[in-house]
N, C-alpha and C positions, 0 to 999 in steps of 0.2 A: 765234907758234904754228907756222909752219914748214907749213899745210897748203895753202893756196890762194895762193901766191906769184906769180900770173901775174892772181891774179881782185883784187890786192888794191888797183887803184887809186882806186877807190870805195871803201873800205871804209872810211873816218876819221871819218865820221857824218855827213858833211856833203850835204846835197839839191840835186840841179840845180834850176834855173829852172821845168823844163818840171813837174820833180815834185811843186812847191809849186804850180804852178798846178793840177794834176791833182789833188793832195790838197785844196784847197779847194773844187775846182769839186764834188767827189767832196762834201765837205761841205755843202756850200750843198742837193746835189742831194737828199743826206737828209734835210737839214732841211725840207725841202717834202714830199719821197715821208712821214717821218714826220707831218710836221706839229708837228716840233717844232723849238724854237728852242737849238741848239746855242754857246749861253754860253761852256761852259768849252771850245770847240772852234773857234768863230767869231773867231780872234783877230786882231787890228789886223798888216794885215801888214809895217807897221814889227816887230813884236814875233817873227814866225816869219822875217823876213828876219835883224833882228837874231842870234836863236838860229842861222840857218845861218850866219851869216858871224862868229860867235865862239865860239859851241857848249859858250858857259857860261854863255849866260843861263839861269834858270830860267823853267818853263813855270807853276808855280805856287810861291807863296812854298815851300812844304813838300811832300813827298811824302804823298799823303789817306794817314789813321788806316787803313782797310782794306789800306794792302798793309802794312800794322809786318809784322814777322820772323815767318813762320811758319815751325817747325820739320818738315821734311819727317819724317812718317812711315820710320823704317828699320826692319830687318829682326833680330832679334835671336840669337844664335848661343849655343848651350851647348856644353861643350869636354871632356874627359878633363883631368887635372889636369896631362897635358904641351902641353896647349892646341891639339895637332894633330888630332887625333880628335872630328871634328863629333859630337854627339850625336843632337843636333834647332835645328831652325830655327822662331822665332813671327813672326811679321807681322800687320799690321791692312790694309799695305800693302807689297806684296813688294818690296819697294826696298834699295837698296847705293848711297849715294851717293858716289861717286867725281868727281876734278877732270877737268876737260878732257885734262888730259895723258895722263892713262889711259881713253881713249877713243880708239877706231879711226879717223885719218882718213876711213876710206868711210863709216865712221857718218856723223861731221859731215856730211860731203858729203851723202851719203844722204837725210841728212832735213831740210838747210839747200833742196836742190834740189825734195821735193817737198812743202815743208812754204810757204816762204817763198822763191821764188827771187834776191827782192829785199833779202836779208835784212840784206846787207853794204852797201845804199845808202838805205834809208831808215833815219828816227827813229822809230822804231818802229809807223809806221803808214803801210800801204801806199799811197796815192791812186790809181795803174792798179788795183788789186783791187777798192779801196772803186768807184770808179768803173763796173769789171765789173759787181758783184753790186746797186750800185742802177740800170743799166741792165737790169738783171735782172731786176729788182724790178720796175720800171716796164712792162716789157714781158709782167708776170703771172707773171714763171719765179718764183712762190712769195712769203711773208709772211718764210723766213729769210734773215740777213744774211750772204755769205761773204765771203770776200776777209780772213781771221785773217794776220796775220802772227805769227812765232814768240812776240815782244812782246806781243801780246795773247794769246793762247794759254799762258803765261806767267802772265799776269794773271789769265786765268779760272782756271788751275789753282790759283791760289796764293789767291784768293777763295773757290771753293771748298775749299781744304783749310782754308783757315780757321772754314768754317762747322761743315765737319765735325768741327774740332778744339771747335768750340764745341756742337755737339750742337743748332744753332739750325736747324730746320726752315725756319722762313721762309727765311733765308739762304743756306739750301742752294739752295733752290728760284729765290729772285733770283740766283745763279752759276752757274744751268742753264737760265734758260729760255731759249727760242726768240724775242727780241722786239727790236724797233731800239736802247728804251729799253736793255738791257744791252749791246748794241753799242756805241751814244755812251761809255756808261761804260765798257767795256773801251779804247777809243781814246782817249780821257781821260786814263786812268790808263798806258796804254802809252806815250804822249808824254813823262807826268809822270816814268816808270817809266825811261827809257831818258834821259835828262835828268838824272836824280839820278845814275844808275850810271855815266855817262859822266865827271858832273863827278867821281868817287872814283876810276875809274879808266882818263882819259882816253878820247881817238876814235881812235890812232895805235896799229892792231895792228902789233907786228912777227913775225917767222918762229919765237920762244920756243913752244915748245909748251904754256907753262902763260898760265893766263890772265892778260893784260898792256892791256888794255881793253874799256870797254863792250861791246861788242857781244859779246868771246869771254864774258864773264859772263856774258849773258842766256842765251845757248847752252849755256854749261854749266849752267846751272840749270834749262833745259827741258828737256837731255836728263836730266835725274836726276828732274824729278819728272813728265813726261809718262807718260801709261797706255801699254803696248806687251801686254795681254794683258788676258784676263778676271781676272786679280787680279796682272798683273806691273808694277812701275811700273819708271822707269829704264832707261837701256839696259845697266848693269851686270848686273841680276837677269834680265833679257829673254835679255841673252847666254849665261846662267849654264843659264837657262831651256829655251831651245830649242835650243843647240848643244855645251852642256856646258864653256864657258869667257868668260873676261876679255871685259869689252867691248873691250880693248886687244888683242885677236887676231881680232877678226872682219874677216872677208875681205868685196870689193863686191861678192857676191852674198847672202851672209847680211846685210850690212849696210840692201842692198835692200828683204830679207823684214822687217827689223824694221823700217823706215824705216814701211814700205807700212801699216805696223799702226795708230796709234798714229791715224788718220782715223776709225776706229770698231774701237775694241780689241776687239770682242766678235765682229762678222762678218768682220772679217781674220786671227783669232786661228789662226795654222797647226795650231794640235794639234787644235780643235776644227771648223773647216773649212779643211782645205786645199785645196779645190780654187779656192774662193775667194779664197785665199791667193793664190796660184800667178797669177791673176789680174791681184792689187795690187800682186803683187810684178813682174811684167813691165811695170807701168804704171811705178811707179818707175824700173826698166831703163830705159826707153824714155825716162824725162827723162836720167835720168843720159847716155845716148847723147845727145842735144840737147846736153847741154851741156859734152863734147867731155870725162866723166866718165870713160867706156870707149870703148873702140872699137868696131867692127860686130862683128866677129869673137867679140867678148867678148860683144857683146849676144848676138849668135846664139847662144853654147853658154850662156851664163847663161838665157835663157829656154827653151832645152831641156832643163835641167836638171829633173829631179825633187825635190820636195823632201824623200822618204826618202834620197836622196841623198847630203844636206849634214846634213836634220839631225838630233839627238842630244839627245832630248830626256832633261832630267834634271830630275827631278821633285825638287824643294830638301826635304829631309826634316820637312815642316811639322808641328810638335804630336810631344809624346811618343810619339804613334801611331806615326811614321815609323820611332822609332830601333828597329831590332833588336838591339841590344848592349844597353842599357839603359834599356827605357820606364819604368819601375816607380821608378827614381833620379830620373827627368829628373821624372818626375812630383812625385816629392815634393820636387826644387829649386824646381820651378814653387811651391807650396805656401811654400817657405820665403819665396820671394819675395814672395808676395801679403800674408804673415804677419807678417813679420820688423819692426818698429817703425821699423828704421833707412830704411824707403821711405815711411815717413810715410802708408800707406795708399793707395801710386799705384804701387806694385809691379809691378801687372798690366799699368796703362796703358805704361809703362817696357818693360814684357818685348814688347810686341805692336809698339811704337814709339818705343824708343828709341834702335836701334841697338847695343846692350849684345853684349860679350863675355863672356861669363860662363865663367868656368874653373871646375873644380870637384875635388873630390878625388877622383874614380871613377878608380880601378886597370884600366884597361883587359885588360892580362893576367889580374888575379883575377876581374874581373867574366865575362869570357871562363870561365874555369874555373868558376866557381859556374853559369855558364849549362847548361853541360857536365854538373857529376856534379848538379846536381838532376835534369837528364832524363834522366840515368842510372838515379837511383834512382827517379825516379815519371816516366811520360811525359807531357806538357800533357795529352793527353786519355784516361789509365786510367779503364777504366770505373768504378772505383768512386766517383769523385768527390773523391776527397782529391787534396790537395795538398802542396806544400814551399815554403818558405822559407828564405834565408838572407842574412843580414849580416854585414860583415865590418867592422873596425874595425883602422885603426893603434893598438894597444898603448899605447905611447907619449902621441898627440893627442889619440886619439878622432875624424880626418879617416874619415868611411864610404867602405872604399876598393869595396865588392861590394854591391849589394843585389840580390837576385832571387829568381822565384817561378815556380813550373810554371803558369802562367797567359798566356796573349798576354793586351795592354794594349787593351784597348775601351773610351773614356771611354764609348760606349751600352749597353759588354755585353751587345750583341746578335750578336757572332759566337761559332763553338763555340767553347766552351773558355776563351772570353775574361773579363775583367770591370776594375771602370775602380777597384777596391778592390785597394792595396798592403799585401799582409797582413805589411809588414815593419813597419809604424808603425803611430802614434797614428791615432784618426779623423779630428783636426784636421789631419791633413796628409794624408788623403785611405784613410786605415786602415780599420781595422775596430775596434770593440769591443774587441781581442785576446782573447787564449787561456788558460788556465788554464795556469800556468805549473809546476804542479805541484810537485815536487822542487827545481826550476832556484830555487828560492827558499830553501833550506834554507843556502845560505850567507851570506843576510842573516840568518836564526835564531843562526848558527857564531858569524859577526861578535862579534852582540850577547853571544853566551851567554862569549867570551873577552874584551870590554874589559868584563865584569864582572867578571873577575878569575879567573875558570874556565879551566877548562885541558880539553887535549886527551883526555889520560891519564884522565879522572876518570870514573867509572862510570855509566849508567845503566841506569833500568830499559825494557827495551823491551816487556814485559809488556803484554797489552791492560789496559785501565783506564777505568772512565768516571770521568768530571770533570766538574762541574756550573761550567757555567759563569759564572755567579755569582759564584763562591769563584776565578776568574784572576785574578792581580794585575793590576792598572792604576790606575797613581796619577793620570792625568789627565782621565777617563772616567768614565762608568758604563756599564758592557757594556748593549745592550741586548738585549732579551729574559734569558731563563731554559735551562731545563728541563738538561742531559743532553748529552752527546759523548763517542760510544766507537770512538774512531778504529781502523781496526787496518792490516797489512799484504797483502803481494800473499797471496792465496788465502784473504785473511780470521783471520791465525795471528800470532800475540803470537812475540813472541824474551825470550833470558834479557837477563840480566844484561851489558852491555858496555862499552867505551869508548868514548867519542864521539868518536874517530877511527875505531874501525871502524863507528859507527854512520852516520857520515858518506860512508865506502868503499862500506857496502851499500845506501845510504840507507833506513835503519830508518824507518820510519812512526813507530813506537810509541817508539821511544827521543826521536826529534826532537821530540816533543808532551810527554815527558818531562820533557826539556830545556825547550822554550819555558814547560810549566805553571810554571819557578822561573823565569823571567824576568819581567819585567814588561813588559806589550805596550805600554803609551807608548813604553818605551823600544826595542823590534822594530819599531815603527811610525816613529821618527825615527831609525834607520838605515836604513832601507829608502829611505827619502827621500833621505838623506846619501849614500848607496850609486850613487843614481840610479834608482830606481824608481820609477815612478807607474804608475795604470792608464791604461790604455789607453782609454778612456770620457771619461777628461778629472776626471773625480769622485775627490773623496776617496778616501784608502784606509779602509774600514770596521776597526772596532778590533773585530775577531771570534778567537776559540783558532786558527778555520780557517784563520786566514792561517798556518797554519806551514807545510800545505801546499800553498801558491798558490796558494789559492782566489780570488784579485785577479787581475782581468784584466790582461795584459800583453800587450807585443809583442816579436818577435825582437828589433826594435833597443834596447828598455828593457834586456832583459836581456844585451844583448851589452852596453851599457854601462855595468852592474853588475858586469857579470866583468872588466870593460876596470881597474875601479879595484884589483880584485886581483892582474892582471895588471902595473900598473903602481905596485905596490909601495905602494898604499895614496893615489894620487894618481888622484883621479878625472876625468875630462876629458868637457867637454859633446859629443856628436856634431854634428857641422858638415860641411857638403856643399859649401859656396863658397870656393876657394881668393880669387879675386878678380872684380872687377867692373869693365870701364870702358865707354866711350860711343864712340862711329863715329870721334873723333880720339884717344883712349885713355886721356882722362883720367879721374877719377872721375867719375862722373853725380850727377847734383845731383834732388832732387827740384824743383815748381814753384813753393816759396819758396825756391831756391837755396841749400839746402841739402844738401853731400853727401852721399851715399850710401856709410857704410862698416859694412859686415858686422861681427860680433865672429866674429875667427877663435880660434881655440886658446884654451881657459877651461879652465886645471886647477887644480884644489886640492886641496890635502890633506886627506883627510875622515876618515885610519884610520891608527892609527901604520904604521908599516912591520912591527915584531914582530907585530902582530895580523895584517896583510894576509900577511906569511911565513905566519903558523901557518894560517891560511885556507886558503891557497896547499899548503902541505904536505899538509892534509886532501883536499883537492881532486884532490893527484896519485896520490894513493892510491885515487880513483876509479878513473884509470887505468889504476894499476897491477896491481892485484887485484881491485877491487870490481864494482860494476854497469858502470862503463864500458870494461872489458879489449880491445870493439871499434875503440875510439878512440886506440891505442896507434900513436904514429907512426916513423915511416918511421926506418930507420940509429938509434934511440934516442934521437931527439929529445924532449926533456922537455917535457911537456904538463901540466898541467891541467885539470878539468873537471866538469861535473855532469851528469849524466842528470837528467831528468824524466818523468814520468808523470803526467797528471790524473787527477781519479775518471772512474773506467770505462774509463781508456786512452784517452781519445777525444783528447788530444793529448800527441805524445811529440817531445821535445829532446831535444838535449847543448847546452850549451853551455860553450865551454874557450877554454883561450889559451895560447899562447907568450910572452915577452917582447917579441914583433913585433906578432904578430898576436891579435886576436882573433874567434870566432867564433861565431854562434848560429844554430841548423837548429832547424827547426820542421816535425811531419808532423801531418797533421790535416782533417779535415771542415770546411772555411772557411767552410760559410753555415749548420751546426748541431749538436750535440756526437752523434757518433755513436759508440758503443762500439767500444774496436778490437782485438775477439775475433772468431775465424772468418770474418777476413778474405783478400781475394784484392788484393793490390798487385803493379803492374807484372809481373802474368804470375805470382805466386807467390802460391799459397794458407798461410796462417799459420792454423794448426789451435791455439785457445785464444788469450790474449793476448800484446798485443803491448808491447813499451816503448823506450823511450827509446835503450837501448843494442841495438837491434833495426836499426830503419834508421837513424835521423836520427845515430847514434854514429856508423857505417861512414863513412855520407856527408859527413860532418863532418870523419874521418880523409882521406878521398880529397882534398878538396877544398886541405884543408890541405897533406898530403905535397906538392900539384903546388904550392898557394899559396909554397911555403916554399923548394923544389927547390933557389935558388939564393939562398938566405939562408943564413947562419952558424948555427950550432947553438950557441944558448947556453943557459945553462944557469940555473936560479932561483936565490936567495939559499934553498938549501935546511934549512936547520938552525933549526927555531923554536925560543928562546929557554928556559930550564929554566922561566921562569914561565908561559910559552903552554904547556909539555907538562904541568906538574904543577901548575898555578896557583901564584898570589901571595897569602901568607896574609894576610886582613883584620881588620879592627877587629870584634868584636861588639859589636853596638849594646845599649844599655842597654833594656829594654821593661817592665819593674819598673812598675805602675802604671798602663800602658795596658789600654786595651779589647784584647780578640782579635783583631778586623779592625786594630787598628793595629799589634797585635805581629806579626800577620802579616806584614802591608806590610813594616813595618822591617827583619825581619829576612830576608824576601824581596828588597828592595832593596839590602841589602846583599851578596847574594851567598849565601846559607847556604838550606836546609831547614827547615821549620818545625815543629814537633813539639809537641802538644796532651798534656797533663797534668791534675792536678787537687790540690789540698793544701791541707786544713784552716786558715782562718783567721780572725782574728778581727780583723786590722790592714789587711786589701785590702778592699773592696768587691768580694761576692758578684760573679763573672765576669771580674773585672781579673785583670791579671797580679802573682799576687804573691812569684812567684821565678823564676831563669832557670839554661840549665846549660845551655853554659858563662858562667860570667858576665862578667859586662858589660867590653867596654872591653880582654877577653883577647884572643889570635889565633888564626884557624880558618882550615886552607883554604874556599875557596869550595867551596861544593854538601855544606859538613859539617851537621850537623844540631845546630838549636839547640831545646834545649826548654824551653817555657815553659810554667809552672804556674799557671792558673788557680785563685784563690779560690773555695772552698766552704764552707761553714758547718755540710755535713754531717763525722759522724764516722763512721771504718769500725764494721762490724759487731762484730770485735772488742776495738773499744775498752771494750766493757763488760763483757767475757768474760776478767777477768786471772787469774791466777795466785792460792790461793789466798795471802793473804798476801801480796801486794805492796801496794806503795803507789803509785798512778798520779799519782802527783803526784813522784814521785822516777825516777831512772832506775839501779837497781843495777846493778852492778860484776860481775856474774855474772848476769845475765838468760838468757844462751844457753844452748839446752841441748839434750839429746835431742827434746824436746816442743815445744818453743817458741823461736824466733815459729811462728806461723799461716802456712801458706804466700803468704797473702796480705799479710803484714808487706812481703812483696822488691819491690810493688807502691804500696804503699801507708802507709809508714810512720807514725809521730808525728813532729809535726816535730821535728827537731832529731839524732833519733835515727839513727844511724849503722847501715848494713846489712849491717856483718863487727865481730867485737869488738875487731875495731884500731885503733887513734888514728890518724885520718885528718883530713887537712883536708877543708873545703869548698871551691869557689872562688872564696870573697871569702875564705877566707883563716882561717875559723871554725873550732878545733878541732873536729874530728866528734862529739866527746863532750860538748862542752863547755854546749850547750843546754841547756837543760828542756826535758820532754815533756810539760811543761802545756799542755792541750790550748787554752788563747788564747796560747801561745807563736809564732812562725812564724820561721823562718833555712831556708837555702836551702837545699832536699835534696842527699841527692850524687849524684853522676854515675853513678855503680855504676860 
């Protein structure tokens, strides 16, 4: 070890003559002052002459079952994902266990001097001490036992961590009382204790500064788990603690102060009494001078020393509270940790004590910048009470490189402004219920409404409309309840006729409810899923019309990871916060059936072709370009996409978008209840009517992005969606000939097409089935064409009994048309068979148009007009 080269002719483990008799007399004396008979103590002095004169006998066949391996409590560290940038620190017990070599010589000295001065010539138990403290004893100086050497002090510590590791009350209490009975037993076990360690690693220290025998082990092990403060253990964390560095740089006066502590860690503790400090620590000085440690000169100015002086106290940034760069992240790693299956459910235990490096994927420069323009746009404490969030995602992984919120972190939410809810996540990871995600949902509706076959180009109606909800497709449900839904747009006003690309740029209300009525919502419901959304509640998504527009609770991070797969070209990726994980020597951590501990990092799959996630992608940047979100248009022409949102009443407004890099979701909103967001006053600005989406959260969303991006490449989307994404790809018509109405409906809604209710005389369908269709079955339609199918009736029109006179209604003449006739309701309502211009036309099965009987039990398929 290289530190006490002049002290070190004792030090091989072996005891004089004088100190074996001093240790037994010392024993014998207690076993009287106790009245107890000291067995595993009283031993044959062939058997302790033996041990000194070879110093491999053993004291007992085994080391006793209470000192087996206890794993010292450490201190556990969370990182930025360049692993330099401490986040936050957890502890049960504030410890950094470091070897001997990285410890300061004037430590060792320090506390070998006034801890044990014997410490390098006995076997681990003193006999001038024991000797002291039961003339002590006998003389009335009290019922405690002193005279500890480091070996037994050692022992206690390590008996007590064990209990405490065990949660056994009794056993705590037997490794802390005040009584002979745990004295014999610490002296017991330090014999036993210093015996085993010696035979593994010899009695012969040399000048190597790492440990190379007994004695340097036991020392290093008590300086790493002894208490130096009301919650610091270690002279690592002590150092780190009260001077702001390495135990391997503390000087012999610091060394002193921490030495001085560790006698009663709570009334020596320099931060909380120093004057009593100051005290212990000149008592220490004054051995280290005895024993030719320093000089007088040194003593003098060391003990006139003040301790503002030297020290620098640095408070280790314990609990998410501590981190000001990102509590609201470290919060929800903590969460993932406690969570995550791969800790087997000891997460917690591991985070508080296990030493763990945890790196993670936070972007320090972005999380910096998201801290930035959200205080920009709302202050933590605007009086109105609203708030912002944002998340930010690698493109690409799905690694969360930003999460933050106008809120400071109070796991009590008792300070202003604060609260201990991450309004960027689920509640299981320490969230909220989320938010009505409004609009921000309308491109899971796009998704679905294009891998039906529907295209961008294709018209709808934005018209207000009610719709009973009843009559929505869903093949795998039954909606529940009834009655009525007449959604409409901003100021309560229906739009014409459009495309659902610009219905998408404006985000139409009434066009997107259009759109989803010809979809079918199992099938909006398991892309949503596929997508990556869930609510935020943790609860099913409800199969309701209103889900079109985000009426399902969500959270910024769901939907930044909904955009993340259209961002990455239709390859969706789970969000993940742990780059890696290892333990106090770096290897992976095992849980306590030794098993390790590995994270799932990077999970993408493919959920959406790429054509579909382009035409998405293209709808989307038409937000930006023209539509609702023209605020969010970024910096030099960088190509964006994106969506605005609005909930009912405005009470919560997003964008969220993405680059090929990055992706991003802003959230503004009333975080503990839905508050309307008209005739409001934010960050100093009154907003006269309402407010939305492409209002602040769009700006702020642009700003954050421009600095996110400054120094990344501008690239650009696979821009050009596909002539079947713009104009759709024409489908099969399904045959419905024969079905009930709810099933012609389904059919021909699931395939892609419009349904259109009829009616035609017959006498071969059963009253209410379908007994003809147009166009017919099995032909090709774009998607969103309109198929109509004709219901059997049994009634005849009115005019079927009103002919001409001199016809024959059993015949169909060659010259029927004319100035007079048909009836204007013939163009409506035909006889079957009969054709609605006097030109030979087919049907489409293919029937000359003429060629029926207009016998009224006749039936062939009308035509199309």
């Amino acid at each position: 070890m290289g530190l006490f080269v002049s002290e070190r002719a004792r030090r091989d483990g072996r005891a004089t003559f004088a100190q074996l008799i001093g240790g037994l007399l010392a024993f014998v004396v207690l076993s009287v002052v106790g009245g107890i008979l000291l067995a595993g103590l009283a031993l044959p002095a062939v058997t302790v002459v033996g041990n000194t004169a070879e110093g491999t006998s053993n004291l007992f066949e085994e080391l006793p079952g209470d000192l087996a391996q206890v794993t010292l409590p450490q201190q556990s560290n969370i990182y930025d994902r360049t692993g330099n940038t401490l986040i936050a620190t957890f502890y049960s017990q504030n410890r950094v266990v470091v070897p001997l070599e990285d410890i300061s010589p004037w430590l060792q000295k320090a506390v070998v001097a006034v801890e044990d001065q014997r410490f390098w010539e006995h076997n681990g138990v003193d006999g001038q001490g024991i000797l002291r403290a039961a003339v002590s004893y006998v003389g009335g100086g009290g019922s405690t036992v002193g005279g500890s050497t480091i070996t037994q002090q050692l022992v206690k510590n390590t008996l007590l961590q064990k209990a405490i590791d065990s949660g056994d009350e009794a056993a705590i209490k037997a490794a802390t009382e005040t009584t002979i009975e745990r004295k014999i037993r610490e002296w017991r076990l330090a014999l036993a204790y210093e015996e085993k360690v010696n035979s593994v690693y010899g009695t012969h220290c040399t000048d190597d500064p790492q440990v190379d025998c007994g004695k340097e082990e036991i020392l290093q092990q008590y300086l790493n788990i002894a208490q130096f403060g009301t919650n610091t253990y270690g002279v690592e964390a002590a150092a780190e603690y009260y001077f702001g560095k390495s135990a391997a740089e503390v000087n012999a006066l610091e060394a002193a102060t921490i030495a001085g502590i560790t006698q009663n860690p709570t009334k020596w503790d320099p931060v909380r009494h120093p004057e009593q400090s100051i005290t212990r620590r000149n008592i220490v000085l004054g051995v280290m001078y005895e024993q030719g440690m320093i000089t007088k000169d040194e003593f003098d100015q060391y003990v006139a020393t003040p301790l503002e002086d030297y020290m620098n106290v640095t408070y280790p940034k314990f609990s998410c509270r501590a981190s000001e760069l990102a509590p609201f992240f470290c919060d929800y790693v903590t969460k993932v940790i406690k969570q995550d299956p791969a800790f087997n459910g000891e997460g917690t235990d591991l985070l508080y004590t296990g030493g763990l490096d945890i790196v993670t994927t936070l972007d320090v420069d972005k999380q910096t910048i998201a801290n930035e323009e959200l205080r920009a746009s709302l202050p933590i404490d605007d009086p109105s009470g609203w708030a912002m969030a944002l998340v930010s995602l690698d493109s690409s992984t799905g690694q969360i490189l930003a999460m933050s919120q106008t809120r400071e972190f109070d796991p009590t939410s008792e300070a202003p402004n604060s609260t201990s809810v991450n309004y960027s996540t689920d509640r299981d990871y320490g969230g909220s219920r989320g938010f009505s995600p409004g609009s921000t949902f309308k491109p899971i509706i796009l998704t679905t409404w294009l891998e039906s076959g529907r295209s961008l180009m294709q018209t709808v109606s934005g018209n207000i409309k009610e719709y009973k909800v009843a009559d929505w497709p869903d093949s795998c449900t039954s909606l529940v309840g009834g009655g009525t839904w007449k959604p409409t747009n901003t100021g309560g006003e229906g739009a014409g006729t459009m495309s659902v690309l610009n219905a998408t740029a404006n985000s139409v209300n009434t066009a997107y409810v259009a759109m989803s009525s010809q979809l079918d919502l199992c099938d909006v419901v398991d892309m949503a899923y596929n997508l990556g959304f869930h609510r935020a509640d943790g609860k099913d998504i409800e199969y309701v019309p209103s889900i079109t527009l985000g009426t399902q609770n969500a959270s910024p991070l769901t939907m930044a990871s909904v955009m993340q797969t259209f961002a990455n070209d239709g390859v969706h990726c789970e969000p993940y916060s742990i780059l890696s994980i290892t333990d106090s020597s770096g290897a992976v951590p095992k849980d306590s059936e030794g098993n390790e501990i590995t994270l799932p990092g990077e999970d993408c799959n493919r959920v959406i072709s790429e054509d579909i996630a382009v035409g998405v992608q293209y709808a989307m940047s038409k937000v930006i370009e023209y539509g609702s979100g023209v605020k969010a248009q970024l910096a030099n022409g960088r190509e964006a996409a994106g969506k605005t949102g609005t909930s009912q009443l405005n009470s919560h407004l997003w964008f969220v978008g993405y680059t090929p890099q990055l992706t991003t979701a802003v959230w503004l909103g009333n975080p503990d209840h839905d508050v309307p967001g008209h005739d409001l006053t934010l960050n100093g600005t009154y907003y006269k009517g309402w407010i939305y989406g492409g209002t602040i959260s769009a700006p702020t969303w642009k700003h954050y992005m421009d600095r996110a991006l400054a120094n990344e490449p501008n690239i650009d989307f696979i821009q050009t969606p596909t002539s079947d994404i713009l104009y759709g790809t024409p489908q099969s018509v399904p045959s419905v000939v024969g079905m009930t109405e709810s099933q012609a409906k389904a059919a021909i809604t699931a395939a892609g097409f419009r349904a259109e209710a009829s009616t035609v005389y017959s006498t071969m369908y059963s009253v209410g089935t379908v007994a003809a269709q147009s166009p017919g079955s099995y032909s090709k339609a774009l998607p969103g064409s309109t198929i109509t199918y004709y219901l059997a009736t049994d009634q005849l029109p009115d005019w079927w009994y009103n002919w001409p006179a001199g016809w024959d209604p059993t015949v169909a003449p060659s010259d029927y048309w004319g100035s007079t006739w048909p009836p204007a309701s013939f163009a409506t309502d035909p006889p079957a068979g009969w054709p609605l211009t006097n030109d030979t036309t087919k049907d489409n099965n293919g029937n000359n148009g003429t060629g029926s009987t207009s016998t009224p039990g006749s039936t062939s398929t009308p035509k199309s007009g």
